[in-house]
FIKOLZA-230380 format. One record per residue: residue in one letter; chain; x, y, z of N, C-alpha, C, CB in turn. Coordinates in pm, whole numbers, padded with zeros to 5 digits, always signed. Glycine has a CB too. Layout:
N
@r A&c A&n.c1 X&n.c2 Y&n.c3 Z&ca.c1 X&ca.c2 Y&ca.c3 Z&c.c1 X&c.c2 Y&c.c3 Z&cb.c1 X&cb.c2 Y&cb.c3 Z
...
***
This chain:
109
@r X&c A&n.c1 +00084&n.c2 -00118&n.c3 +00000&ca.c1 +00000&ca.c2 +00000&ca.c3 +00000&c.c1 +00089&c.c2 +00125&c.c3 +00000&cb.c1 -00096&cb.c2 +00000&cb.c3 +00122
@r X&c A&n.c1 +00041&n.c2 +00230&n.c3 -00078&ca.c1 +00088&ca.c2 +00358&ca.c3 -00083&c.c1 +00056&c.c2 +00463&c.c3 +00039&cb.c1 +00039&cb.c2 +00406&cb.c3 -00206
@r X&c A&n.c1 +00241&n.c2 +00503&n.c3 +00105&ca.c1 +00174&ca.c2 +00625&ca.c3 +00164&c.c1 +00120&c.c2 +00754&c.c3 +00098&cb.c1 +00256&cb.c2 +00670&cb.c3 +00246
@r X&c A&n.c1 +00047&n.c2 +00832&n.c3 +00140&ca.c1 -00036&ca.c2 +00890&ca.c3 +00087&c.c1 +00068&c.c2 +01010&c.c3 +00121&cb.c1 -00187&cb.c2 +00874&cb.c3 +00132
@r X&c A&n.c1 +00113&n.c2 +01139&n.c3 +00068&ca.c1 +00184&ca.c2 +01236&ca.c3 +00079&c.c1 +00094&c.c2 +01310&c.c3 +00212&cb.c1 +00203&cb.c2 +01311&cb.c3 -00067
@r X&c A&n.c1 +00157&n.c2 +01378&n.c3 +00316&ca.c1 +00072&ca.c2 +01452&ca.c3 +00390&c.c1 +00027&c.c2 +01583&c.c3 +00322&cb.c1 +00136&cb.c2 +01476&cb.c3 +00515
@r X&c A&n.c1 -00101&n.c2 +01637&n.c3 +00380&ca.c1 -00187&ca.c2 +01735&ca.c3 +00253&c.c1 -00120&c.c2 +01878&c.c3 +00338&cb.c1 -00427&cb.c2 +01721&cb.c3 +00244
@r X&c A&n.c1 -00077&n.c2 +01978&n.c3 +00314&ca.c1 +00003&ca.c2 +02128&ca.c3 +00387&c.c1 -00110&c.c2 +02182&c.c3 +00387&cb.c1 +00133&cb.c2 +02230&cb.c3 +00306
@r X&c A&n.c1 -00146&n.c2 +02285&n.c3 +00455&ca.c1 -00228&ca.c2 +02379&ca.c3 +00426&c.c1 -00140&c.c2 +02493&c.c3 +00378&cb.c1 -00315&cb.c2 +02408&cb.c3 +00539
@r X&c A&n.c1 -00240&n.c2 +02569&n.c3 +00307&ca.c1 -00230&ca.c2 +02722&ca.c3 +00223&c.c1 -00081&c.c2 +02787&c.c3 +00347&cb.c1 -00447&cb.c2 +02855&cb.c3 +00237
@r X&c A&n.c1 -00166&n.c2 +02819&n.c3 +00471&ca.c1 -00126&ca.c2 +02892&ca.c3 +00550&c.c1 +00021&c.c2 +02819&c.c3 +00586&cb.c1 -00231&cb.c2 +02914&cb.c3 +00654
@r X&c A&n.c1 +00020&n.c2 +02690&n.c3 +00653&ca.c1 +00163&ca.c2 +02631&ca.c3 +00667&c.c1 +00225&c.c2 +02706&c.c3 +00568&cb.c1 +00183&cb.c2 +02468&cb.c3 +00645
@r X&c A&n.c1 +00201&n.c2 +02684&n.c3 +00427&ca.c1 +00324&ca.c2 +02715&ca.c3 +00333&c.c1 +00363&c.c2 +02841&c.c3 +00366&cb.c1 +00297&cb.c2 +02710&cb.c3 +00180
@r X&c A&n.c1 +00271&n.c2 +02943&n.c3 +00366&ca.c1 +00261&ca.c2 +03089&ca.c3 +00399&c.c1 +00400&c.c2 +03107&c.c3 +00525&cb.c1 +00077&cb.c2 +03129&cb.c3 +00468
@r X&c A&n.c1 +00342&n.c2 +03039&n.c3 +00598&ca.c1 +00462&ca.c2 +03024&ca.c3 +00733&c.c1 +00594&c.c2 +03007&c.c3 +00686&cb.c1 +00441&cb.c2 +02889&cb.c3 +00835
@r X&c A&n.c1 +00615&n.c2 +02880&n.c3 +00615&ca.c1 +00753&ca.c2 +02828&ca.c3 +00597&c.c1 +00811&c.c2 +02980&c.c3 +00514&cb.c1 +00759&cb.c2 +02656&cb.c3 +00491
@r X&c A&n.c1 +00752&n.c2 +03008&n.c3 +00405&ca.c1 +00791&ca.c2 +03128&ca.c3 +00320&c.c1 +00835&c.c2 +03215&c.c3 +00396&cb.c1 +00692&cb.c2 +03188&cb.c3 +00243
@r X&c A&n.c1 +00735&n.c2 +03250&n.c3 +00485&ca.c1 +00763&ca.c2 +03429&ca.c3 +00556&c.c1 +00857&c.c2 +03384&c.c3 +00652&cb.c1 +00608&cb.c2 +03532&cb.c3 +00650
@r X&c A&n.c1 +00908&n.c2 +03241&n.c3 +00678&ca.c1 +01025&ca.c2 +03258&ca.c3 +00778&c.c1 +01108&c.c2 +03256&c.c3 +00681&cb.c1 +01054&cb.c2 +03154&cb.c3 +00897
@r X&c A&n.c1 +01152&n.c2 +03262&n.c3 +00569&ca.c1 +01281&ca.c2 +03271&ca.c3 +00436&c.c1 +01266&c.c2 +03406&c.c3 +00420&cb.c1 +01259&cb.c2 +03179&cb.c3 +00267
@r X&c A&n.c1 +01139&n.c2 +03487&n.c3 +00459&ca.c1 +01162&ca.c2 +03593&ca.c3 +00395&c.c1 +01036&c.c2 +03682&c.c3 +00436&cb.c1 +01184&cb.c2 +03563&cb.c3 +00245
@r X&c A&n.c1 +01132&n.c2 +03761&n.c3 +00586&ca.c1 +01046&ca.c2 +03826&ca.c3 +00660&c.c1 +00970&c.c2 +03995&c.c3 +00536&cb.c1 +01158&cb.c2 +03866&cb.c3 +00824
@r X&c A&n.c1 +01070&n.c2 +04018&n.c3 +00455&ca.c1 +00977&ca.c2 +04127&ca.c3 +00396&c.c1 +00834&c.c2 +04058&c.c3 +00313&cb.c1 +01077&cb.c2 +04221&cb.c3 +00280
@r X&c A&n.c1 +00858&n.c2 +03963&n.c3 +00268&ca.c1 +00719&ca.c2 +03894&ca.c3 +00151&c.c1 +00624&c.c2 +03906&c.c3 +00303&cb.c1 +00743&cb.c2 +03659&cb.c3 +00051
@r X&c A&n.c1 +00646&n.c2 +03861&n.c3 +00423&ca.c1 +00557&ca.c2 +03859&ca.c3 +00567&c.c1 +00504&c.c2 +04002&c.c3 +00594&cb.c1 +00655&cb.c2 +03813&cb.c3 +00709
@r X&c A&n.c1 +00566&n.c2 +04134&n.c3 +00574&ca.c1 +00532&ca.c2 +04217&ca.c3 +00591&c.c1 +00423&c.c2 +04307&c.c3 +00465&cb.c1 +00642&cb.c2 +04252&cb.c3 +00634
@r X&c A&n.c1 +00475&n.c2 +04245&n.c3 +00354&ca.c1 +00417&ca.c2 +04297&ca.c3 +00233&c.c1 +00281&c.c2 +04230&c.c3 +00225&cb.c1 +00508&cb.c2 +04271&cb.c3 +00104
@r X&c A&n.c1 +00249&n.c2 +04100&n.c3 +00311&ca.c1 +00148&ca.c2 +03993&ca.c3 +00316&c.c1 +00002&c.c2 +04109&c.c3 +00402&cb.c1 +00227&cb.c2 +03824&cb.c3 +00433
@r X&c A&n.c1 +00146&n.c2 +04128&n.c3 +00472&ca.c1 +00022&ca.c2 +04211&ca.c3 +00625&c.c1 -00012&c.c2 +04341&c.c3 +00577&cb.c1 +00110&cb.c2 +04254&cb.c3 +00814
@r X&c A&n.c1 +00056&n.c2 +04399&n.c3 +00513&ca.c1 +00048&ca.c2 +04553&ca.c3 +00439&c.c1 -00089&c.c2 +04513&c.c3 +00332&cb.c1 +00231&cb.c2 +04606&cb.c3 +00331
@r X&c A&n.c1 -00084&n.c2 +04389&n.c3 +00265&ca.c1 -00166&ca.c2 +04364&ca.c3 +00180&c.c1 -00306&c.c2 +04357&c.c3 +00274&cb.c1 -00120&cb.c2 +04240&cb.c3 +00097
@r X&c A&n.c1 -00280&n.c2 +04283&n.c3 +00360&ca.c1 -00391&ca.c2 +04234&ca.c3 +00403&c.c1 -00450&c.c2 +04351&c.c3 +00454&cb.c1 -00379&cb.c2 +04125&cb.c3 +00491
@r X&c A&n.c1 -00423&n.c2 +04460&n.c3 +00534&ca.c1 -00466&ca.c2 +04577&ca.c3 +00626&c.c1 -00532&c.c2 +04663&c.c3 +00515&cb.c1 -00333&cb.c2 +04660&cb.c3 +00713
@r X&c A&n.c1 -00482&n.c2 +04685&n.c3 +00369&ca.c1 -00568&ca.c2 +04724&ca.c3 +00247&c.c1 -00683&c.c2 +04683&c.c3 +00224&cb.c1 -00521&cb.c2 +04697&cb.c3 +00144
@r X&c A&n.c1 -00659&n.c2 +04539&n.c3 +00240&ca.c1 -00846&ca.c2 +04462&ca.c3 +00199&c.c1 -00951&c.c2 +04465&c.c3 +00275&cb.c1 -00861&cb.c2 +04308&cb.c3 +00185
@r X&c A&n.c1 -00926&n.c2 +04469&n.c3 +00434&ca.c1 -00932&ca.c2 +04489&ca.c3 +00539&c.c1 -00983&c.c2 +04589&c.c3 +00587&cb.c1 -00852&cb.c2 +04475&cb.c3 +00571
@r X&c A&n.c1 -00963&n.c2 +04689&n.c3 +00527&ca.c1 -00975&ca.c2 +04881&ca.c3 +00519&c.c1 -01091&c.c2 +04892&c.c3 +00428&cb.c1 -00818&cb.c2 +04985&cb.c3 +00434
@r X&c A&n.c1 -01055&n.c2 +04874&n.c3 +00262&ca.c1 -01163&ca.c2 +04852&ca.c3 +00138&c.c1 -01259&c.c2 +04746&c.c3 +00194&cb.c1 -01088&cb.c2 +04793&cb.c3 -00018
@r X&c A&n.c1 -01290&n.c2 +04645&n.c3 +00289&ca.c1 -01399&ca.c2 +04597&ca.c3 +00301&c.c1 -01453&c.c2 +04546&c.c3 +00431&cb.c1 -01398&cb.c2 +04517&cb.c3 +00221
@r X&c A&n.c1 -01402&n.c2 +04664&n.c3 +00517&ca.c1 -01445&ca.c2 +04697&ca.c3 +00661&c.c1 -01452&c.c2 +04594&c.c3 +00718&cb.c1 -01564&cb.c2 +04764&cb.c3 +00684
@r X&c A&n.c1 -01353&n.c2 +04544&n.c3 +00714&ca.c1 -01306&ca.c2 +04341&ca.c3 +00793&c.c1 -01212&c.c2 +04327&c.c3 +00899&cb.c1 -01209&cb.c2 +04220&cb.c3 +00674
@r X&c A&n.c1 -01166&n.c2 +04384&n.c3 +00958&ca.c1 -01087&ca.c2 +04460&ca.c3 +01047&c.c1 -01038&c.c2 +04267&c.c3 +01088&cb.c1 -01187&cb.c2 +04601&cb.c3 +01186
@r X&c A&n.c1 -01119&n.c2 +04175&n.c3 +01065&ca.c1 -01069&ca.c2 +04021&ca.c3 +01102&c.c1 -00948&c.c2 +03997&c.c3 +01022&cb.c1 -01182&cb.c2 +03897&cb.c3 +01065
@r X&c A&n.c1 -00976&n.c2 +04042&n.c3 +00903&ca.c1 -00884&ca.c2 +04011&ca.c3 +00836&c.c1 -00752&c.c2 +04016&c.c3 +00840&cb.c1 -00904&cb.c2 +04045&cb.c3 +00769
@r X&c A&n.c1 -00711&n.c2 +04196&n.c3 +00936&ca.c1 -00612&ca.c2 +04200&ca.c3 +01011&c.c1 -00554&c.c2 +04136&c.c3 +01075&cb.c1 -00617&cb.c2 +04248&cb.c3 +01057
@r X&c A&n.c1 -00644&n.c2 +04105&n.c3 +01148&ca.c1 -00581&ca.c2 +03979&ca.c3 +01278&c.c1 -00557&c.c2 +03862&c.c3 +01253&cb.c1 -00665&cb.c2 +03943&cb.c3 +01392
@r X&c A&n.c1 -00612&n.c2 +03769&n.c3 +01119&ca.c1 -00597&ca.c2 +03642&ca.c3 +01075&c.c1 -00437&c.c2 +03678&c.c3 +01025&cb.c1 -00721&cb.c2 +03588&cb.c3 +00955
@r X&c A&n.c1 -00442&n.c2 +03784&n.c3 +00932&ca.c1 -00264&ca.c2 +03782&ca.c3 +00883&c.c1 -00180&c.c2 +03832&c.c3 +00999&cb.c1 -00222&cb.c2 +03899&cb.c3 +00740
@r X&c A&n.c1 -00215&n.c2 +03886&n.c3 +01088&ca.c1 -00103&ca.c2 +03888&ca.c3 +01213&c.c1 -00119&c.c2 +03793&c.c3 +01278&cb.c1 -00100&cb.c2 +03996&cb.c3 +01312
@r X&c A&n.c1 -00179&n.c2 +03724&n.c3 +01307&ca.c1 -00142&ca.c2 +03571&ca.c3 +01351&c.c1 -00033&c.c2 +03497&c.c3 +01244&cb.c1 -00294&cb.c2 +03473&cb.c3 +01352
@r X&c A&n.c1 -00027&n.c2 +03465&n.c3 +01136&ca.c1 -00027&ca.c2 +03435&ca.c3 +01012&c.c1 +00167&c.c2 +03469&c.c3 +01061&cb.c1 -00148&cb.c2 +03541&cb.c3 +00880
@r X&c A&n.c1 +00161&n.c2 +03611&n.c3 +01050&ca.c1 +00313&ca.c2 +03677&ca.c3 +01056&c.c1 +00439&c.c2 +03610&c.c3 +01176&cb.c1 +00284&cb.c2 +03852&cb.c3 +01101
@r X&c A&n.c1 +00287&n.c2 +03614&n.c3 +01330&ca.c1 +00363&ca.c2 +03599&ca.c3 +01434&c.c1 +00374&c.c2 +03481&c.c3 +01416&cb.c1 +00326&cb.c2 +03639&cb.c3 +01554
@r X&c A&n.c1 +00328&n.c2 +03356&n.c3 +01415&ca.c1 +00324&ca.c2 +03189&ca.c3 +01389&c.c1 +00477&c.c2 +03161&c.c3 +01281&cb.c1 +00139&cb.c2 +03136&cb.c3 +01283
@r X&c A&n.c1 +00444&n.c2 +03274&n.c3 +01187&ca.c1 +00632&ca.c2 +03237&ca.c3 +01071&c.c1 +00736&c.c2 +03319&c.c3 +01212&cb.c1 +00657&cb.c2 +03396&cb.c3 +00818
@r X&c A&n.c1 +00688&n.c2 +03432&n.c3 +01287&ca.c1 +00825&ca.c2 +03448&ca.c3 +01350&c.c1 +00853&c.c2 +03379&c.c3 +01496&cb.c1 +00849&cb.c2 +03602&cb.c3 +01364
@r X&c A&n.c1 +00731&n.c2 +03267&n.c3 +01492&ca.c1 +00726&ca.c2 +03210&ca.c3 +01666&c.c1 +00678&c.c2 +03266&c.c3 +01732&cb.c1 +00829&cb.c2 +03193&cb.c3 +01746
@r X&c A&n.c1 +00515&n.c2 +03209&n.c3 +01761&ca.c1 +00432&ca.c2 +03243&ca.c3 +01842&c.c1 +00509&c.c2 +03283&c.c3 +02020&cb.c1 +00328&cb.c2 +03119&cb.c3 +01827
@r X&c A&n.c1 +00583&n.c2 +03157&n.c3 +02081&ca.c1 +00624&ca.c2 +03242&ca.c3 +02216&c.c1 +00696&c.c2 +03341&c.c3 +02195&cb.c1 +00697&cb.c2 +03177&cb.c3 +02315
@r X&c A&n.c1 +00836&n.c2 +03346&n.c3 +02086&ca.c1 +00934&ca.c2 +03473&ca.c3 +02095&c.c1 +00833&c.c2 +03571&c.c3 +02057&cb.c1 +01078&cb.c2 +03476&cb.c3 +01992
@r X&c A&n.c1 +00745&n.c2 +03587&n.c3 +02006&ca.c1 +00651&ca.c2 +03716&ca.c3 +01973&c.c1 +00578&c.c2 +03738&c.c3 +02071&cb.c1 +00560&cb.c2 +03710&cb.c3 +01858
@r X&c A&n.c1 +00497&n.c2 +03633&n.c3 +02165&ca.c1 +00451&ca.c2 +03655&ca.c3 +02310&c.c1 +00549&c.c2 +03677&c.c3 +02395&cb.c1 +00381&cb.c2 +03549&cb.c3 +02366
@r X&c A&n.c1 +00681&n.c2 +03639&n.c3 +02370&ca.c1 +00798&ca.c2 +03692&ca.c3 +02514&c.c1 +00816&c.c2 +03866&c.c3 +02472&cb.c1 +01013&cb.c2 +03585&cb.c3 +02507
@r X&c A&n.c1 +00859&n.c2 +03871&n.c3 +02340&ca.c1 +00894&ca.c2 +04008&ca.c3 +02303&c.c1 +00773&c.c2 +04126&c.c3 +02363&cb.c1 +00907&cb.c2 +04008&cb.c3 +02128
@r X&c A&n.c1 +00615&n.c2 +04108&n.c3 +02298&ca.c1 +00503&ca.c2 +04153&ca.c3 +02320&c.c1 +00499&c.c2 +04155&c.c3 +02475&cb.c1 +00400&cb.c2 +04077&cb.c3 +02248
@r X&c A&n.c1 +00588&n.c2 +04082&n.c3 +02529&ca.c1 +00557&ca.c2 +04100&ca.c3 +02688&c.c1 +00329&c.c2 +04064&c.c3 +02687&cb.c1 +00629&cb.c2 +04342&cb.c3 +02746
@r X&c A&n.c1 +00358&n.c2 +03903&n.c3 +02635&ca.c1 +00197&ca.c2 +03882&ca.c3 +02639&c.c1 +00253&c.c2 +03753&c.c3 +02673&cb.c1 +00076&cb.c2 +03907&cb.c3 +02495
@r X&c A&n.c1 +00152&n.c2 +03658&n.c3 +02738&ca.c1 +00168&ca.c2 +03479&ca.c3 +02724&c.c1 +00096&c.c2 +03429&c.c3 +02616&cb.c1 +00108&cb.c2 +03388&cb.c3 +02854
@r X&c A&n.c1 +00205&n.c2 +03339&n.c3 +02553&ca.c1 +00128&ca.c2 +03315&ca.c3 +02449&c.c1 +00000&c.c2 +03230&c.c3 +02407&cb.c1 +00199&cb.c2 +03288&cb.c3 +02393
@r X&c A&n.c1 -00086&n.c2 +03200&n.c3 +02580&ca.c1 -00212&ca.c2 +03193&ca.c3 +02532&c.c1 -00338&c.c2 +03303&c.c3 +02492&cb.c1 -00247&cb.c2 +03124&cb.c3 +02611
@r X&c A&n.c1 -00250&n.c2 +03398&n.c3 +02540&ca.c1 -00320&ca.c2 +03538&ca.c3 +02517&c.c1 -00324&c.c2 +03625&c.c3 +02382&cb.c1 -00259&cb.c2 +03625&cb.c3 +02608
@r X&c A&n.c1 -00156&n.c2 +03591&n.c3 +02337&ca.c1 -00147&ca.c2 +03585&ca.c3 +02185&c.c1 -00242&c.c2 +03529&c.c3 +02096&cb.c1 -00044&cb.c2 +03523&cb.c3 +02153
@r X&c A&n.c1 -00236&n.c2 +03399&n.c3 +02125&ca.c1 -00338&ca.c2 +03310&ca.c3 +02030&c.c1 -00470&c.c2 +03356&c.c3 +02056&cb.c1 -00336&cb.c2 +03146&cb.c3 +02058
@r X&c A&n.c1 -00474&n.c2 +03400&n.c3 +02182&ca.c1 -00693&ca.c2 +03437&ca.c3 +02167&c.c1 -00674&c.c2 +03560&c.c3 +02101&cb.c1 -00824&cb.c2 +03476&cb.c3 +02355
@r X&c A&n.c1 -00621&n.c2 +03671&n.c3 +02145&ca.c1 -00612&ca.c2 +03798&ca.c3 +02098&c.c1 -00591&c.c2 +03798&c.c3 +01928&cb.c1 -00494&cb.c2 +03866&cb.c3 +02180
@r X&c A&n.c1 -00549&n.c2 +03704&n.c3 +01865&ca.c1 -00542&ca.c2 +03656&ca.c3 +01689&c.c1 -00658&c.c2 +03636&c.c3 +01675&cb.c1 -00458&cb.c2 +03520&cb.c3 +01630
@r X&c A&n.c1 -00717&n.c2 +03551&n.c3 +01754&ca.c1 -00809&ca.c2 +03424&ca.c3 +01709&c.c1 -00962&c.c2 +03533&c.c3 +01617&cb.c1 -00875&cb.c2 +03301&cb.c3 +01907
@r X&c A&n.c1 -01002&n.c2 +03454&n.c3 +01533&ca.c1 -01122&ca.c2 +03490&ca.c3 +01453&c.c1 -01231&c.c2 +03565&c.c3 +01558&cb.c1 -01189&cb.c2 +03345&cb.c3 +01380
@r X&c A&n.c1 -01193&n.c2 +03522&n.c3 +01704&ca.c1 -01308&ca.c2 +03589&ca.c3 +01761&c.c1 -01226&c.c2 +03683&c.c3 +01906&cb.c1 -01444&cb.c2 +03453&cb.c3 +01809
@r X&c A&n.c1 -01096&n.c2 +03716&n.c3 +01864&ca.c1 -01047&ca.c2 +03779&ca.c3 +01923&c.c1 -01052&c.c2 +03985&c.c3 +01957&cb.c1 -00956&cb.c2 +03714&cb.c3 +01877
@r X&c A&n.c1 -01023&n.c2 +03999&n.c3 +02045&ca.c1 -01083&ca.c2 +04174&ca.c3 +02032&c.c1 -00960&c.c2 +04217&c.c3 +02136&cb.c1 -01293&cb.c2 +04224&cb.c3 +02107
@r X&c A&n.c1 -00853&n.c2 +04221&n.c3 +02078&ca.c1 -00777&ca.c2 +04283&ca.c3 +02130&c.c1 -00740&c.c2 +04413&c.c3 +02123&cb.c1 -00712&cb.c2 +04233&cb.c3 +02120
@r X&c A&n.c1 -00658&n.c2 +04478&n.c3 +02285&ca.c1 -00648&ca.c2 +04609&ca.c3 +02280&c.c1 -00545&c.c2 +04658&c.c3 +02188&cb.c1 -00629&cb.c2 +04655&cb.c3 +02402
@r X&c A&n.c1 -00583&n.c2 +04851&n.c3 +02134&ca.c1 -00440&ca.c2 +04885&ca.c3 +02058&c.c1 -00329&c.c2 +04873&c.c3 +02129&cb.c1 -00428&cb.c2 +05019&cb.c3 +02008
@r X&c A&n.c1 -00319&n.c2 +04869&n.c3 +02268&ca.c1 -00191&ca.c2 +04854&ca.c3 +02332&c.c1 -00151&c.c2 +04746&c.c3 +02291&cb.c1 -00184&cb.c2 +04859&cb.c3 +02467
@r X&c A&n.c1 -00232&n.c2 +04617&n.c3 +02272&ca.c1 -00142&ca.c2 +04488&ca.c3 +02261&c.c1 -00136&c.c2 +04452&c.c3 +02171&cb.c1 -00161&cb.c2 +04388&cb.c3 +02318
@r X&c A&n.c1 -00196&n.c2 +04473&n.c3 +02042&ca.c1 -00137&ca.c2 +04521&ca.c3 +01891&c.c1 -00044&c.c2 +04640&c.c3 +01881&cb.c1 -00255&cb.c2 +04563&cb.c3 +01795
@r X&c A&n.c1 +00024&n.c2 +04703&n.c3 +01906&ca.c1 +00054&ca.c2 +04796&ca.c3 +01902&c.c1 +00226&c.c2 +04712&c.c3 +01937&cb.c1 -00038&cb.c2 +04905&cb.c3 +01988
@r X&c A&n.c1 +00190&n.c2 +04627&n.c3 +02075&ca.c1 +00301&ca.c2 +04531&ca.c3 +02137&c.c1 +00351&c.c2 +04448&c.c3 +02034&cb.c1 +00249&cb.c2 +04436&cb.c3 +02254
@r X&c A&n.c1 +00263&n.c2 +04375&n.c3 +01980&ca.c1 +00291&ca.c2 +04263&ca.c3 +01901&c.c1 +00336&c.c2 +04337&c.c3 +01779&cb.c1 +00169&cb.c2 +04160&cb.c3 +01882
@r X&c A&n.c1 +00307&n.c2 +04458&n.c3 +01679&ca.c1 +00390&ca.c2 +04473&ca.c3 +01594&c.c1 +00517&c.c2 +04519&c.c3 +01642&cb.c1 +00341&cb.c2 +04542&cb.c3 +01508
@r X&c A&n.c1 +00569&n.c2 +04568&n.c3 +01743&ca.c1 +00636&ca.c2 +04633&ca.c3 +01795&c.c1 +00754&c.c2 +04451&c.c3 +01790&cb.c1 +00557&cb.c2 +04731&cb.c3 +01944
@r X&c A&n.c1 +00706&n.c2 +04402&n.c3 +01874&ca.c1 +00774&ca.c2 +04256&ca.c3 +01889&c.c1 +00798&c.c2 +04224&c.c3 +01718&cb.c1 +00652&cb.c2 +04120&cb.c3 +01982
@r X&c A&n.c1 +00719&n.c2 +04234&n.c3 +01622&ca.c1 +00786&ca.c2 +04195&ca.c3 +01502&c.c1 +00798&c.c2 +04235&c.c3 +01379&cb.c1 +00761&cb.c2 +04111&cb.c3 +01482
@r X&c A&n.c1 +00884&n.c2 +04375&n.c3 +01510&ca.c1 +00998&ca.c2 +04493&ca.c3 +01361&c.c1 +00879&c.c2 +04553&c.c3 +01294&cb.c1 +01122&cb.c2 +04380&cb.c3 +01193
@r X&c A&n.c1 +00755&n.c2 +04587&n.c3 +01357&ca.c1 +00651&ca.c2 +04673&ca.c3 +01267&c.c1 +00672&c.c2 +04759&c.c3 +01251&cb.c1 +00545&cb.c2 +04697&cb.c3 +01288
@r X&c A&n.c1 +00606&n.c2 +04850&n.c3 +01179&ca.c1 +00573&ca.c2 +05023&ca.c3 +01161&c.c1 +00466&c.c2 +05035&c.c3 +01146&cb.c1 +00626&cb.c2 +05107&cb.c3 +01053
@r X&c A&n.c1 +00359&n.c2 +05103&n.c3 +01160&ca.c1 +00257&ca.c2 +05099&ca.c3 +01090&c.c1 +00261&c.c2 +05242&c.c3 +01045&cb.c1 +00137&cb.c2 +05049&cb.c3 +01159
@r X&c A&n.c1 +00154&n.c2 +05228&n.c3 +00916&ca.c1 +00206&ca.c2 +05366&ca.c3 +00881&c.c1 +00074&c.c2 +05430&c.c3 +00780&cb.c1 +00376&cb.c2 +05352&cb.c3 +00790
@r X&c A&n.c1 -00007&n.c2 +05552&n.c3 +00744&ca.c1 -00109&ca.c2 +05555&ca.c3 +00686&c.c1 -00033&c.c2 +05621&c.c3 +00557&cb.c1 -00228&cb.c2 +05624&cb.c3 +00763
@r X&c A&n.c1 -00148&n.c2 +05615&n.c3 +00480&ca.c1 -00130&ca.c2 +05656&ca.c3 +00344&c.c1 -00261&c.c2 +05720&c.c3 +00265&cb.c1 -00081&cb.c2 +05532&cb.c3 +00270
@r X&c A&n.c1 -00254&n.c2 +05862&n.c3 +00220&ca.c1 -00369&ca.c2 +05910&ca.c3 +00207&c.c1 -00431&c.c2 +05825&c.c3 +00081&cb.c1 -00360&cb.c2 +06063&cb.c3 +00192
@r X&c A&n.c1 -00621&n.c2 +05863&n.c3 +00036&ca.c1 -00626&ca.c2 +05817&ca.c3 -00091&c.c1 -00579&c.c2 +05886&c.c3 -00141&cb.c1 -00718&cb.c2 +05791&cb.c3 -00147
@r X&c A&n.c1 -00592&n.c2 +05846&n.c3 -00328&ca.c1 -00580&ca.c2 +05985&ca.c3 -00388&c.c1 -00735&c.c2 +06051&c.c3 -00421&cb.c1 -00486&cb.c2 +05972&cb.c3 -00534
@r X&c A&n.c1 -00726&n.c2 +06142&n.c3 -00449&ca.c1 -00858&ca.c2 +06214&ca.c3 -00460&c.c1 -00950&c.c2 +06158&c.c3 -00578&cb.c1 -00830&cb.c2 +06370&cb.c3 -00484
@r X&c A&n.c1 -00864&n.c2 +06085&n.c3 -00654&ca.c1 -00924&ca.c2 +05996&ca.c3 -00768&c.c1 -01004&c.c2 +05862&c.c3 -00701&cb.c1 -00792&cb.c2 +05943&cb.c3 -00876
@r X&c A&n.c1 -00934&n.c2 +05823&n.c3 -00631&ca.c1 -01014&ca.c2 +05676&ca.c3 -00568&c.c1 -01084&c.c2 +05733&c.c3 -00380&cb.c1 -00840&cb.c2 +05499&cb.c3 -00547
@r X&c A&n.c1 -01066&n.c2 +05833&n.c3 -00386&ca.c1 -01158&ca.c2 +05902&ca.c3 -00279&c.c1 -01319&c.c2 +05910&c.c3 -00287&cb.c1 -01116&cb.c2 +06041&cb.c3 -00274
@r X&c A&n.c1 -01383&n.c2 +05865&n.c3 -00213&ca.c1 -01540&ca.c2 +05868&ca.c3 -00224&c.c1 -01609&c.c2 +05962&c.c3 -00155&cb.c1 -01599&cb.c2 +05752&cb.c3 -00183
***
């Protein structure tokens, strides 16, 4: 009998990548905070910062964040509502900036 290859998910791969290559991780989250913005999903945020912290290690991002990292994981989680202080922590823990960008008056509504 044949072993069957194990099946990865989307996101694993996502992980392995953004640990080869923390800017594609940041350009992921920059992407995501756009779609996020254009379609008032604010979840969406938090699924790709989970996403980021998981490629840079959930505890070193809960030791850095000065959070435990079961608090990390709820504060990600799909039904998480965390404070700006502790987003604010967690990009801080992994080399963030955040940063705004006006529209232009062309794609302004």
């Amino acid at each position: 009998m044949k072993k069957r290859a194990a099946s990865v998910s989307h996101e694993d791969e996502e992980i392995r990548e953004f640990r080869k290559d923390p800017e594609r991780a940041r350009a992921y989250l920059n992407a995501a905070i756009q779609v996020a913005f254009a379609e008032n999903d604010p979840e969406l945020v938090l699924t790709a910062l989970a996403v980021v912290a998981k490629a840079a290690g959930m505890s070193r991002t809960a030791k850095k964040a000065e959070l435990r990292r079961e608090s990390l994981h709820r504060m990600l989680s799909k039904r998480g509502n965390p404070e700006w202080s502790s987003l604010f922590r967690v990009m801080k823990a992994l080399h963030l900036r955040p940063s705004l960008v006006a529209e232009s008056t062309a794609t302004a509504h």
